[in-house]
C-alpha positions as MATLAB code, in Angstrom:
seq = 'XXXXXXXXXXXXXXXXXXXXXXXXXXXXXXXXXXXXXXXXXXXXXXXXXXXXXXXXXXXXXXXXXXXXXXXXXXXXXX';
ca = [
     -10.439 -186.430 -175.686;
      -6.582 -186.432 -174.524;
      -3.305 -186.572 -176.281;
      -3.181 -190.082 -177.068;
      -6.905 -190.661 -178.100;
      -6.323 -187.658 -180.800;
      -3.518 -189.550 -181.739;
      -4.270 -192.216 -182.025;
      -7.695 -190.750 -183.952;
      -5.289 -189.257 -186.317;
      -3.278 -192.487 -187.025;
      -6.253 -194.076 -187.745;
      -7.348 -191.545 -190.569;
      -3.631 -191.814 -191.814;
      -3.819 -195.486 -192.048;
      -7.446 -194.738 -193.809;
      -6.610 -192.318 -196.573;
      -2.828 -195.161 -197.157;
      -5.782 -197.666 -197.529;
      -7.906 -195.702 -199.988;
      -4.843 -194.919 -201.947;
      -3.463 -198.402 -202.391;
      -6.737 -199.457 -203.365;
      -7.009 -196.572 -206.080;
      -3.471 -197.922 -207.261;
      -4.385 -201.583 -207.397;
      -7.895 -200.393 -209.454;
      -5.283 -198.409 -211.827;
      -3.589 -201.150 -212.615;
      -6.572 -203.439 -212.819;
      -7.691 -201.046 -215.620;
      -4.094 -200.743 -217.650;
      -4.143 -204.498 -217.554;
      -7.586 -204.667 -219.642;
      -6.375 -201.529 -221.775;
      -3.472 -203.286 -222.647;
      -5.550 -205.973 -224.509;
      -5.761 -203.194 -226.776;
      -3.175 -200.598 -226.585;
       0.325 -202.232 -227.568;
       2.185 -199.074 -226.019;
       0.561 -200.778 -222.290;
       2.076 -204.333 -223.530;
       5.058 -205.665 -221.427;
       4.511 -204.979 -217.954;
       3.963 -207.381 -215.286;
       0.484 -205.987 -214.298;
      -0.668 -209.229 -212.681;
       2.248 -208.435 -210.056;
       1.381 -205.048 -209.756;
      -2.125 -205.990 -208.767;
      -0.640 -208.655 -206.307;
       1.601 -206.388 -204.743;
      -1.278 -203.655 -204.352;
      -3.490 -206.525 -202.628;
      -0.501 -207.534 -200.050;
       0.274 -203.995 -199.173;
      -3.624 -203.374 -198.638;
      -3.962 -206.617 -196.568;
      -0.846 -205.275 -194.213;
      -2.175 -202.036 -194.175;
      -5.762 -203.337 -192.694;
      -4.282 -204.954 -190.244;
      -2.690 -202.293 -188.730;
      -5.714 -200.306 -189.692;
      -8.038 -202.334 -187.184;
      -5.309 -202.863 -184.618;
      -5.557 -198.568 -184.104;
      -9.243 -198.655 -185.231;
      -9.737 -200.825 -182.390;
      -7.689 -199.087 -179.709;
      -8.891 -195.454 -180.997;
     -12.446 -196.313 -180.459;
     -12.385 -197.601 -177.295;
     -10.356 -194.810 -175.981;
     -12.670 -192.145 -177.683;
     -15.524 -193.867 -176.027;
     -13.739 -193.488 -171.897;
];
């Protein structure tokens, strides 16, 4: 594999393990939003916009994820 393959290999994982986080982070706040039904010290935060915002950055994150998935795999496979 040369230079820019691996690179573009490792980009790929980078953009992977972003994507696994901001999922984690939109799940968290999923979950404080129902907890907050309950738990008055979780009351007053916008968690409906914290969810958004988690799904937009995800969204721009896959696309750049399959623009490098798609270039890294084809190289990988020459």
């Amino acid at each position: 594999m040369d230079d820019l393959a691996g690179g573009t290999l490792r980009l790929l994982e980078a953009l992977e393990t972003l994507s696994l986080g901001i999922e984690g982070k939109g799940a968290m706040w999923r979950a404080l939003r129902v907890a907050a039904e309950e738990a008055p010290e979780l009351q007053g935060i916008d968690y409906d916009w914290l969810v958004g915002r988690a799904e937009e950055q995800r969204r721009r994150v896959e696309v750049e994820r399959l623009t490098i998935a798609t270039k890294a795999l084809l190289s990988a496979g020459s």
